[in-house]
N, C-alpha and C positions, 0 to 999 in steps of 0.2 A: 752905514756900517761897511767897515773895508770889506772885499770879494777874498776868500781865499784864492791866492794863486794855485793853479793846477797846470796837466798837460794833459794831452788826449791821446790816447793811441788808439786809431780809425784802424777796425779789422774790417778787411776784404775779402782777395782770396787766398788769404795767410791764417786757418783756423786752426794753430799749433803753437807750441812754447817754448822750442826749440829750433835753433839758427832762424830767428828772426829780429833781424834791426832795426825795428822800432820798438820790440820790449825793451831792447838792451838801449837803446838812445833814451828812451823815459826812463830808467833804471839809473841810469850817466846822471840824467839831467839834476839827480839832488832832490826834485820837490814831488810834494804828490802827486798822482796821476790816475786817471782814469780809464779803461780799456771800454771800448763801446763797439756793436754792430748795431745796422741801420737795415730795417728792413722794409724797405722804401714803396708805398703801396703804386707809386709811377713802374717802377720797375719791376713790381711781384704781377703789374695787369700788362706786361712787355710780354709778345707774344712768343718769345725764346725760354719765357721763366715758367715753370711746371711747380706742382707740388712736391715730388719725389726731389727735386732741387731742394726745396725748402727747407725738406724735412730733411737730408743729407747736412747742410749747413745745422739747421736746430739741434742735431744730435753731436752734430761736430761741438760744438759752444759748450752742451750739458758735459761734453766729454774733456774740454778743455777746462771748464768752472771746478770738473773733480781735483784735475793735476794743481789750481792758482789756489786751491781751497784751505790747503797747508797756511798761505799766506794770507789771510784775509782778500784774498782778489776774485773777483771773478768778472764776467763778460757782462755789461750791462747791454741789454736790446732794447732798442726803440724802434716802434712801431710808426715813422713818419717820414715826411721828407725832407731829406738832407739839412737842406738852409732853417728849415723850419728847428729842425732839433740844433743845430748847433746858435741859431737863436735863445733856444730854452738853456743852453750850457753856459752859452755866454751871460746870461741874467742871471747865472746861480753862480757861477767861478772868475775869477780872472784867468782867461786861459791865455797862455801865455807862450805854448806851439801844439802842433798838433803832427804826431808822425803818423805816417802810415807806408805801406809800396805803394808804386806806382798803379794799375790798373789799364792792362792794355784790354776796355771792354767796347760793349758796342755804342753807337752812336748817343744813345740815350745818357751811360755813365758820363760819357766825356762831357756831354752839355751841364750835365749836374758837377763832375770836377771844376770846370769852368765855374759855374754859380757859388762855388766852394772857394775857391780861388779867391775869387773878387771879394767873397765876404771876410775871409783869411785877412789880405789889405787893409780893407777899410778898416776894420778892428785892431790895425798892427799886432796880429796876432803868424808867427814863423810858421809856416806848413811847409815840414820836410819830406818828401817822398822818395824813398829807396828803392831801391835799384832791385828788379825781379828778376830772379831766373836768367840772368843776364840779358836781358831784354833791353838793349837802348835807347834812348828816347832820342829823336831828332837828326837822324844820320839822313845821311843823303843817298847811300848807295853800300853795299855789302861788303868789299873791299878786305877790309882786315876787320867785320864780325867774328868772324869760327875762331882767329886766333886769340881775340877778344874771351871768347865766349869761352873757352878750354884756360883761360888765365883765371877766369871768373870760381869756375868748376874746380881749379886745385888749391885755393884760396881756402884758409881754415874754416870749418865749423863756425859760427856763433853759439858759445856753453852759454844759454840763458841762466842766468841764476836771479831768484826775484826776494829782494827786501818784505817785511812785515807790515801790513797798507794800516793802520790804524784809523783809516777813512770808514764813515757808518752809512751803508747800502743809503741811497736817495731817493725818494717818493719821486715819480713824475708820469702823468699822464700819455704819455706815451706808448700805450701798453697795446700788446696785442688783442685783437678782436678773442673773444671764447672760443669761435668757432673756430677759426684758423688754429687757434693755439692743442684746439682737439685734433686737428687734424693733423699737427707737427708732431705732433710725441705717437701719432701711431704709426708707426717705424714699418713697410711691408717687409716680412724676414726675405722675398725674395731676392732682394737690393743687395749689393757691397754694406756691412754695417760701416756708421762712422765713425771717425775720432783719430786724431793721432796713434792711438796706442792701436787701433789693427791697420793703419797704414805700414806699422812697424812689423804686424803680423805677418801681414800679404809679403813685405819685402823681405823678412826672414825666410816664410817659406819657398820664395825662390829660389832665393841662394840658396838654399840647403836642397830641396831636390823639385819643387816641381818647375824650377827653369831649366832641366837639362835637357830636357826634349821641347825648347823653344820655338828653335830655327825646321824642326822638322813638323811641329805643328800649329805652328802658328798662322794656317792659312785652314786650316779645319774647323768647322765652327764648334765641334760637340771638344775634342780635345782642346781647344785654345783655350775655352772657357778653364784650363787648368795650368797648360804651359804655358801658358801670357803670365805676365808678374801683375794684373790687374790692380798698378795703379793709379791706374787712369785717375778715377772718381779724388784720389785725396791729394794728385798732383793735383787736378784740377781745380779744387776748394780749397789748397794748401795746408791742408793736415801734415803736407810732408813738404820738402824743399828738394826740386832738381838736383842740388848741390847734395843731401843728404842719401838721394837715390843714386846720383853719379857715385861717389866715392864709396858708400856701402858695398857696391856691387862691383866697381872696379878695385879693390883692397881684398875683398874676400876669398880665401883660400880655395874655394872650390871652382874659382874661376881659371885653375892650372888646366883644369881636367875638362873646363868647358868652357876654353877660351872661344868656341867659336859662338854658343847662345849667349854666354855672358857681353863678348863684343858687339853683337846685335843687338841687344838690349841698351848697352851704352852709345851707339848708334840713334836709337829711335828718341834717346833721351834728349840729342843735340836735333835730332827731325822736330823735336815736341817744339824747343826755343824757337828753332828756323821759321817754322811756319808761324808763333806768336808774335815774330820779327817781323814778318811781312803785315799782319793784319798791324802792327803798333805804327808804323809808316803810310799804311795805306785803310782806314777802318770804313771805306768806302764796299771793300769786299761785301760786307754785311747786305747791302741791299742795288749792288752795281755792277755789272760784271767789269772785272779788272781792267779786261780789255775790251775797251770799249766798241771795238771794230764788233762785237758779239751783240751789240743791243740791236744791232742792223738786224739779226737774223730773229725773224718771226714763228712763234710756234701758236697752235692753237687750242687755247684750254680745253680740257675735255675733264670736267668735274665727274664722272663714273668715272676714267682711270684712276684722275687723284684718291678717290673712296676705297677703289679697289688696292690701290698699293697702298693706302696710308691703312688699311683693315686686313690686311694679308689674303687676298680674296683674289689673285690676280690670274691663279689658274696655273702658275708654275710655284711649285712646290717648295725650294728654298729661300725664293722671293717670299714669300707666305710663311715660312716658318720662320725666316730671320726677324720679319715683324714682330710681329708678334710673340718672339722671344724678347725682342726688343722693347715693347711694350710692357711683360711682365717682370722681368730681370733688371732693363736698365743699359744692358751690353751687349753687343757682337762685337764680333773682332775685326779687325779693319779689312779684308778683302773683303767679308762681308758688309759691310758697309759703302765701298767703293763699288760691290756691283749693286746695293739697291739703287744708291745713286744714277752710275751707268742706264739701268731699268729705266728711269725714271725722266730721263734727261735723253735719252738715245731713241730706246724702245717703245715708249708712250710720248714723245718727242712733246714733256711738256717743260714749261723754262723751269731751271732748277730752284728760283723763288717760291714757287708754289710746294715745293718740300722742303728749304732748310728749316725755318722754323720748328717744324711736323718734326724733323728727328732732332732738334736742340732739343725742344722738350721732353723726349722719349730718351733721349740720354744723359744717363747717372753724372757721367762724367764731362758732360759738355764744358770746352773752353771755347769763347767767343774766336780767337787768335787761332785755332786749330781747325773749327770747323766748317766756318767759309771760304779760307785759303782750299782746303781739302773739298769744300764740296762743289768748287768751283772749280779745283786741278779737275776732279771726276767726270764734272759735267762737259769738260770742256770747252771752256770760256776765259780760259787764258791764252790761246793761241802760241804756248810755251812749250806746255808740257806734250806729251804723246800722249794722242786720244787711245780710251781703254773702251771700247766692248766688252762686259762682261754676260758670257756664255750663261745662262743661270741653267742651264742643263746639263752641259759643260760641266761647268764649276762642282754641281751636285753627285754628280758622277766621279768625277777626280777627290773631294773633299770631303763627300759623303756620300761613300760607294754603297753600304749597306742601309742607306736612310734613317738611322739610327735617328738624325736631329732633326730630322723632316717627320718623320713619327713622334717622333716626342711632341712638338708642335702643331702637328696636323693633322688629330686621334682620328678624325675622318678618314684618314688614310692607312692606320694601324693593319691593316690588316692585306693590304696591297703585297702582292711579292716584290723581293728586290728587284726582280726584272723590268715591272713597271711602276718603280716609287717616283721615276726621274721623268719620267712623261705619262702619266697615269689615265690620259684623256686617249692615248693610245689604245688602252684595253677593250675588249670585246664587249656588246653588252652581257653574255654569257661570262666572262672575266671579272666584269664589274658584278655582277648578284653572286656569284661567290665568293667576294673579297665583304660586301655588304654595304657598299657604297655607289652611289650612282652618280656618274661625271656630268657634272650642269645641272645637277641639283641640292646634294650631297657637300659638294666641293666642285668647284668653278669650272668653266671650262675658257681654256686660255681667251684673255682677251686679247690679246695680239697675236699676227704670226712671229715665228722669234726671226726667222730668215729673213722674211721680207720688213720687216720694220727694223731691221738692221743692218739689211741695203739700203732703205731709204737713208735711213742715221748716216751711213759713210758717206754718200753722196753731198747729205746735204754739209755735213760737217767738214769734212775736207774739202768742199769745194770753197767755202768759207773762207777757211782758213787762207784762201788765194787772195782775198778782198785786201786790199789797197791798206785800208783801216786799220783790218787786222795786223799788216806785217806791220805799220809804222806802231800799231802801239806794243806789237815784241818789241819790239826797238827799245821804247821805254821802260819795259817792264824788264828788261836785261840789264837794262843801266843803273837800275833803282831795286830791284830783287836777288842778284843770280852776284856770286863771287867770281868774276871773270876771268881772273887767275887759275881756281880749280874747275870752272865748266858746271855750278855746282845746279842743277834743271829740277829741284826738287821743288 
């Protein structure tokens, strides 16, 4: 019996209906088609992939099946691996291409594109893969990206429009386990909800008012969580398109009056691509430091620190509350982020391998392409950037003068005056039994000194930085990263 010919359109991290070109290329192509995600049990036990991931994608899918439902379509999921299920497609269809984007992920996807690849061939079956967020595949050096990338961004819309599927939902075993599948649909409300349509929420409500105090709080943790446009999480899943957040925000009316949050914002959206630039070129980041003159330098595990920062237990206050926000919510804001890093990599002088992971998983929004570039600028293992210390005493005191978000956080501490919410190991014991907390039992008592482990940090990191190793591979990583035309050290 002949196979009906079909097409495949492979979702990744594109879970939306709109400006995406591979609905519209399967729409072009004339014949039936199929929309699938894979939810690949090699990749759900990758130590980057979390639950709250999961279940961000599962409610993306249930929220994209309401929008295709008009049409008879919706998202089919299989529970297997790659080669395996497009095995099972290929025994039921003649498939005859398969669209998807590209996927700048980590080393694990790429080995599974590869196995996809070759199986693509052998079956004479076309796999076309589009072009992300302007993300290049194969350059050699950065040259003319930006101006690439701004041609990419004022390029029209894609208006999906989708035909009526007269195709009848198909049995196959592939299904999700019970348990996992209990655990996907229960959504925690403290999360970003998903879907297209409040990607659209978050990014109306900025425009409209809570982007205008951006640039003035966007380094606050308890404020950001409002004036940030928070979206992170459906950039990252692709509920939305770069190109849809770019021109929304740069076209919008109210960006006269707040040309200067609004330009930041359009700013951080071209920092989002840069850095997924870098890891699409180099996916080595994930588990190597870039510059490799950095492997020279030895640190020595100390599994109590790692416990203590990965549990918020460190003994300074907004190290501890940014955790563990992080843990319940899903989010902090990037200075926040850059100093648990700094913490963690400086302060407790442990390699920053032993925490990327720990916060891929803890974040809503993790993109592979964003967060090793970034947690390797922080840590200091590119020999590029300027090494950052971050003060977390400092920081608490400038960002969160009144401890609003260190109290919220750290109830142990609620009751501490503002005087000592920012060093609270300071207080008296007479200070501490009126506050009704006891420092070193209650709530921690710093485990490092913050001065002297941050003398030791300059020492050893700048002196480093002199190593032979290190300047020849700036060398390279200027030639292969950094647009040499504009200086660009991001």
């Amino acid at each position: 019996m002949k196979k009906q010919a079909i097409n495949i359109v492979w979702l990744k991290r594109d879970l939306r209906s709109q400006d995406h070109e591979p609905l519209l290329k399967a729409e072009q192509a004339g014949i039936s088609y199929r929309i699938i995600y894979l939810l690949e049990p090699s990749l759900l036990e990758y130590p980057d992939t979390s639950l709250r991931h999961l279940q961000f994608i599962y409610h993306s899918i249930l929220a994209l099946n309401k929008t295709l439902a008009p049409f008879n379509r919706s998202v089919d999921v299989y529970y297997g691996e790659a080669v395996a299920v497009f095995k099972f497609l290929k025994e039921s269809f003649d498939i005859k291409s398969v669209f998807s984007y590209r996927e700048s992920g980590t080393q694990i996807t790429w080995k599974r594109d590869k196995e996809i690849n070759s199986f693509c061939k052998e079956h004479q079956i076309y796999w076309q893969e589009s072009q992300r967020d302007g993300i290049l595949r194969g350059i050699k050096n950065r040259n003319t990206w930006n101006q690439k990338w701004h041609e990419t961004m004022h390029t029209p819309l894609i208006e999906n429009k989708y035909s009526v599927s007269e195709e009848k939902k198909r049995e196959h075993h592939f299904l999700i386990p019970e348990k996992l599948e209990t655990q996907l649909k229960d959504y925690p409300k403290p999360y970003q909800p998903a879907g297209e349509q409040n990607a659209w929420r978050y990014l109306k409500s900025f425009t409209t008012r809570r982007g205008f105090n951006y640039q003035n709080h966007i380094s606050k943790p308890s404020e950001s969580r409002i004036s940030c446009s928070r979206l992170s999480p459906y950039l990252a899943w692709g509920n939305m398109s770069i190109k849809q957040a770019f021109q929304f925000i740069g076209t919008h009316p109210n960006g006269t009056k707040n040309s200067r949050a609004f330009s930041a914002m359009l700013t951080r959206l071209h920092w989002h691509c840069h850095f997924i630039q870098k890891f699409e070129v180099e996916c080595s980041y994930e588990t190597e430091c870039i510059n490799k003159g950095y492997e020279r330098l030895s640190h020595n595990k100390n599994e109590d620190f790692l416990k203590a920062w990965k549990t918020g237990a460190t003994g300074y206050p907004l190290i501890d509350a940014c955790m563990r926000a992080v843990e319940n919510t899903g989010w902090i804001n990037f200075r926040m982020r850059a100093m648990l890093v700094s913490f963690l990599a400086f302060n407790l002088d442990q390699d920053w391998r032993e925490g990327a992971y720990h916060l891929a998983i803890q974040f809503l929004d993790y993109e592979p392409g964003i967060h090793y570039p970034q947690f390797q600028m922080q840590a200091g293992t590119t020999g590029v950037n300027t090494v950052r210390l971050y003060n977390p005493v400092k920081n608490s005191q400038e960002h969160d003068p009144d401890g609003i978000f260190i109290k919220k956080w750290i109830p142990e501490l609620a009751n501490v005056p503002i005087a000592n919410i920012h060093e609270p190991w300071k207080m008296t014991v007479l200070e501490q039994s009126f506050c009704g907390v006891k420092i070193g039992e209650d709530y921690p008592l710093p485990i490092v000194d913050l001065q002297e482990s941050a003398r030791i940090a300059r020492d050893k990191i700048w002196g480093h930085r002199k190593h032979p190793a290190v300047q020849n591979e700036k060398k390279r990583i200027l030639n292969t990263h950094v647009n040499r035309s504009q200086n660009d050290l991001h």
